[in-house]
C-alpha positions as CSV (number, residue, x, y, z in Angstrom):
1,X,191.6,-41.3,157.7
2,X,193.8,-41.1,161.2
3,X,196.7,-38.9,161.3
4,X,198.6,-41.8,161.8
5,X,197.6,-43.7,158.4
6,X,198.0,-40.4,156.6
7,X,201.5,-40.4,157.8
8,X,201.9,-43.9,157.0
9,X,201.1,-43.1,153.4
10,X,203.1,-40.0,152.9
11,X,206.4,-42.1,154.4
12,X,205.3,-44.6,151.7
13,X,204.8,-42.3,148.7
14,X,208.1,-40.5,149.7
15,X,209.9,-43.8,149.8
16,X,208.4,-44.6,146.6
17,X,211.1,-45.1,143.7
18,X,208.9,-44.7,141.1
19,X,207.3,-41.7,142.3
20,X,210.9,-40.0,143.1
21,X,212.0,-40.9,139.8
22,X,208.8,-39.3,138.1
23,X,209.3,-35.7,140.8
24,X,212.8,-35.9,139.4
25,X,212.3,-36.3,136.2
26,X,209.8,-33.4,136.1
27,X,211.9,-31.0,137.8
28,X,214.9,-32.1,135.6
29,X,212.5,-30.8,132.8
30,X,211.2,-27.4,134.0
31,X,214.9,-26.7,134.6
32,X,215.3,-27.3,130.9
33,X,212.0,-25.5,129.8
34,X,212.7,-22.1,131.5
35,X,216.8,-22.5,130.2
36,X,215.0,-22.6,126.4
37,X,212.5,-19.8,126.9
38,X,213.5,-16.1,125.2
39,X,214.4,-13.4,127.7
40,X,211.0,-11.4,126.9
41,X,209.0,-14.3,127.9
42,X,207.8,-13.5,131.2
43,X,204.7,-15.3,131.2
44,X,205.6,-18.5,130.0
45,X,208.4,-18.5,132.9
46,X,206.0,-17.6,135.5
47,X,204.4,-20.7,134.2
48,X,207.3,-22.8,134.6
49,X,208.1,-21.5,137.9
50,X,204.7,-22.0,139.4
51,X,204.6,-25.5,137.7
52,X,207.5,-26.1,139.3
53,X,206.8,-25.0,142.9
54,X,203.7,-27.1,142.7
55,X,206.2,-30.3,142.7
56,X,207.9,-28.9,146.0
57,X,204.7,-28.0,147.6
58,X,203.2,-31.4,147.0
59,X,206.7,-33.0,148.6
60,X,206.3,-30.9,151.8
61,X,202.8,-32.0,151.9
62,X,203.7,-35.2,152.3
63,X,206.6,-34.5,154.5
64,X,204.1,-32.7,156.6
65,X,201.5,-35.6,157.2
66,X,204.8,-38.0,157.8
67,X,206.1,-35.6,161.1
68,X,202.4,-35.0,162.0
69,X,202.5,-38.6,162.6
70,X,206.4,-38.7,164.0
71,X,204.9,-35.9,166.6
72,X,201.7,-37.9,167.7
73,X,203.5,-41.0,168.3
74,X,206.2,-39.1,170.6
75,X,203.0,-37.8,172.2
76,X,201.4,-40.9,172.9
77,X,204.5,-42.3,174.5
């Protein structure tokens, strides 16, 4: 795949309602699951957390291959 496709399919996953909804959703729910865990429970929140910054990392992926495309095209022109 071109940078420039790659771009064109993180803007479109990003744009995507469905998938927003779902990333929302998810997050909505680790906030939740690491409110309901017991104070002592240090693993199961590392768990959370990590679960949880997999979401954002997998959003500025995708936010990454979009600009590597935004940066190209200013390039070319």
């Amino acid at each position: 795949m071109s940078v420039i496709s790659d771009g064109e399919n993180a803007t479109r996953l990003l744009e995507d309602e469905f998938l927003q909804r779902i990333l929302n959703e998810l997050r909505e729910d680790y906030k939740n699951r690491i409110m309901q865990t017991q104070r002592g429970d240090q693993e199961l929140r590392d768990e959370i957390y990590f679960d949880f910054q997999a979401i954002k990392r997998f959003e500025e992926k995708l936010k990454t291959y979009r600009d590597r495309k935004s940066f190209l095209k200013k390039r070319v022109i």
